[in-house]
C-alpha positions in Angstrom: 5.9 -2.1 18.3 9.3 -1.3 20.0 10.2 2.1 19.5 13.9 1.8 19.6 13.9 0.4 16.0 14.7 2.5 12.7 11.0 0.9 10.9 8.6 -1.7 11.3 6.3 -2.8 8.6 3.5 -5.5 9.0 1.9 -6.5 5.4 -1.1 -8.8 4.7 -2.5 -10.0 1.0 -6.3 -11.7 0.9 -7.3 -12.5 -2.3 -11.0 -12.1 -3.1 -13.6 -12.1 -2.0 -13.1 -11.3 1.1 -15.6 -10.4 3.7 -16.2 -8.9 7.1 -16.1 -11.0 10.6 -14.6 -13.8 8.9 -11.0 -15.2 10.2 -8.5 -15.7 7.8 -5.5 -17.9 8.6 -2.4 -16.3 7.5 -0.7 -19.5 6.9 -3.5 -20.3 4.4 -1.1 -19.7 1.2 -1.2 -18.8 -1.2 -4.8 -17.1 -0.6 -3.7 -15.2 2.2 -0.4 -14.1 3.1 1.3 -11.7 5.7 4.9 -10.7 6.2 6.9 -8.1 9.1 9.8 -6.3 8.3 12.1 -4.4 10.5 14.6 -2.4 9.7 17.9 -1.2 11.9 20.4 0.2 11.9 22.6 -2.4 12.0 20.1 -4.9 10.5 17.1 -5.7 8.9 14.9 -8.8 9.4 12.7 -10.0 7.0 10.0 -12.7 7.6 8.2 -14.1 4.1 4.5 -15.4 4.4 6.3 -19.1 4.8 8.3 -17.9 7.8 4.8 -17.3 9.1 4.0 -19.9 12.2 0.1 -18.9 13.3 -2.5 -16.1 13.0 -5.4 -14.4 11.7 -6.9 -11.2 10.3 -10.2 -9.9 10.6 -11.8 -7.4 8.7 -14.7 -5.4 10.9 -15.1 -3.0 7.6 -15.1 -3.4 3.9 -15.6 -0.2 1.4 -15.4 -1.5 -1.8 -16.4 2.1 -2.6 -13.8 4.1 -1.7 -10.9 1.1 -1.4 -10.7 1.1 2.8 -10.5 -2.0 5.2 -10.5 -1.9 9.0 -9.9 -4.8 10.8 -7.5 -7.0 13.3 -4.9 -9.2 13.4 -2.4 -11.2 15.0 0.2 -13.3 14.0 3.8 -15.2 14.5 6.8 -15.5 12.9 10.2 -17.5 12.7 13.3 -16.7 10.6 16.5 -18.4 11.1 18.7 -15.3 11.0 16.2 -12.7 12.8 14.1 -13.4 16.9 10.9 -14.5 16.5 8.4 -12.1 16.8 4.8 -12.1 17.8 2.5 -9.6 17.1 -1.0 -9.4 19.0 -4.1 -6.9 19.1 -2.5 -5.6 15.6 -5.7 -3.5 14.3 -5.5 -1.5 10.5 -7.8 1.1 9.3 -6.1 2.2 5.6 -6.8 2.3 1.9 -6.1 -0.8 -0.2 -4.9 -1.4 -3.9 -7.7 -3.5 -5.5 
């Protein structure tokens, strides 16, 4: 991600179930979604899960346990007032909401 910007943020939604080494295709709607924000300071971009041109995620770990995915992910996106950005070798290790 480019350092020179004020925040980045890259969210994904599957519903379930979901499962490990499967790919999901982010423009599957409305079962799986992913946005990018980025925020500077003179603007702030915002591409929706129908902004969303191509992609995948991955999860490589599922703890239904203790609420953690691991995975990967790549993805592309178009908005008409913000550059398209592409986003590859994304990877995630984090808690979830379930």
């Amino acid at each position: 991600m480019d350092t020179g910007v004020v925040g980045q943020s890259v969210g994904f939604t599957v519903l379930d179930p979901f499962e490990v080494n499967h790919n999901y295709d982010v423009t599957d709607l409305p079962a799986v979604r992913a946005r990018f924000m980025e925020y500077s300071e003179s603007q702030r971009c915002r591409h929706e899960a129908t902004d969303i041109i191509g992609g995948n995620i991955n999860f490589s770990r599922i703890d239904k346990t203790n609420f953690i995915v691991s995975g990967i992910f790549e993805f592309s996106t178009v908005s008409g007032t913000c550059d398209t950005v592409q986003i590859t070798e994304g990877r995630f290790d984090i808690k979830y909401i379930p």
